[in-house]
N, C-alpha and C positions, 0 to 999 in steps of 0.2 A: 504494500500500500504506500502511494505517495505520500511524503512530510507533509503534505497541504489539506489531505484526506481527513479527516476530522472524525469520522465514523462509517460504517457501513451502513447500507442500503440495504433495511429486507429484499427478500426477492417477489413478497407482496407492494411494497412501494416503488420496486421497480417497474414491476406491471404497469403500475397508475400512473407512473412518469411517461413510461413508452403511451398511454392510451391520450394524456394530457400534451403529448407533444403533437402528436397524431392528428386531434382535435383543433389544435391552438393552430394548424400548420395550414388549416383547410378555412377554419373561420377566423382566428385572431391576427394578431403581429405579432413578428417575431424577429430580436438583434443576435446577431451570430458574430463570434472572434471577440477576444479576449476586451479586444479596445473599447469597441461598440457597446459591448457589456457593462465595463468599467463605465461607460458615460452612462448610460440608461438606472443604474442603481445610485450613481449622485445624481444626478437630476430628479431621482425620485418615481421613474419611469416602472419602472421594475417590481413586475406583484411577484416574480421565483427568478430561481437563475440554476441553473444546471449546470455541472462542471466535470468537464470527463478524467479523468482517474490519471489516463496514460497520457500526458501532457509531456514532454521535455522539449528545453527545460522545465522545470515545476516551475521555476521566476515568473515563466508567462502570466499564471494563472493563480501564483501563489496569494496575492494578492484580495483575490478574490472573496472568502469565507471571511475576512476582515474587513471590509468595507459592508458585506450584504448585514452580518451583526452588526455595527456601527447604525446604519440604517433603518434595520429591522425589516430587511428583505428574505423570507425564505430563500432557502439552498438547497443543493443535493448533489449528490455526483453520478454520471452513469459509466459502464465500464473503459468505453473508447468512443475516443473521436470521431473513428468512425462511425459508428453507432448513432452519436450526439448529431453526428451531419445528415444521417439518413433521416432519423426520425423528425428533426426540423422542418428539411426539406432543401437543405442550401444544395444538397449533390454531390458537396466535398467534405472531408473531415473538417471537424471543428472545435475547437479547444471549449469554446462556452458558449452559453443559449442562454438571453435570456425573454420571457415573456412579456411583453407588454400590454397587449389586448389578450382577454384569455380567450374571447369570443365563445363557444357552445363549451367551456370544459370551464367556466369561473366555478360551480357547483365542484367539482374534481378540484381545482387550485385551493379553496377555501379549505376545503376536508385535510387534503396530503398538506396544507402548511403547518397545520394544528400538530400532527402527525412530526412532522419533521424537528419544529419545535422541542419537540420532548426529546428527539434523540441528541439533537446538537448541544443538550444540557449536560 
């Protein structure tokens, strides 16, 4: 596990990640790479952020689990980038996602940040 990895991901909230990206990709908005991220959670854009696991360097992304608690933006990580880039929808690998519009999956974002919450304690 990466230094940046904070905790695991049941393989039940992973589901709910893959079904809310899914969701989010067809009807919300969504900021993809590490940068675009980093602005959308100060700016206060940002209701989740997703961060894949297998990042190198970690620097890219390390960042990240620190400014979303600062904010009090839920987080989470999924295993690979590629994965993270399939299920957004960008095409390519991607180091971080995050949601802006949840569109048809706000009901799903509410529930898993409740959820996430508890684990990142």
């Amino acid at each position: 596990m990466a230094s940046y990895v904070k905790f695991s991901v049941p393989k039940e909230l992973q589901d709910k990640q893959e079904m809310i990206l899914d969701k989010t990709r067809k009807s919300g908005k969504i900021k993809a790479g590490s940068n675009e991220v980093t602005k959308a959670i100060e700016r206060g854009n940002a209701k989740i952020v997703f961060i894949a696991e297998d990042v190198s360097p970690p620097e890219v992304v390390m960042h990240l689990p620190i400014i979303c608690r600062e904010k009090n933006v839920p987080y989470s990580f999924v295993k690979t980038k590629k994965e993270l880039g399939e299920r957004s929808g960008t095409g390519v690998s991607t180091s971080a996602v995050a949601i802006l519009e949840a569109g048809d999956a706000k009901k799903e974002i509410d529930d898993i940040s409740k959820k996430l919450a508890e684990l990142a304690k």
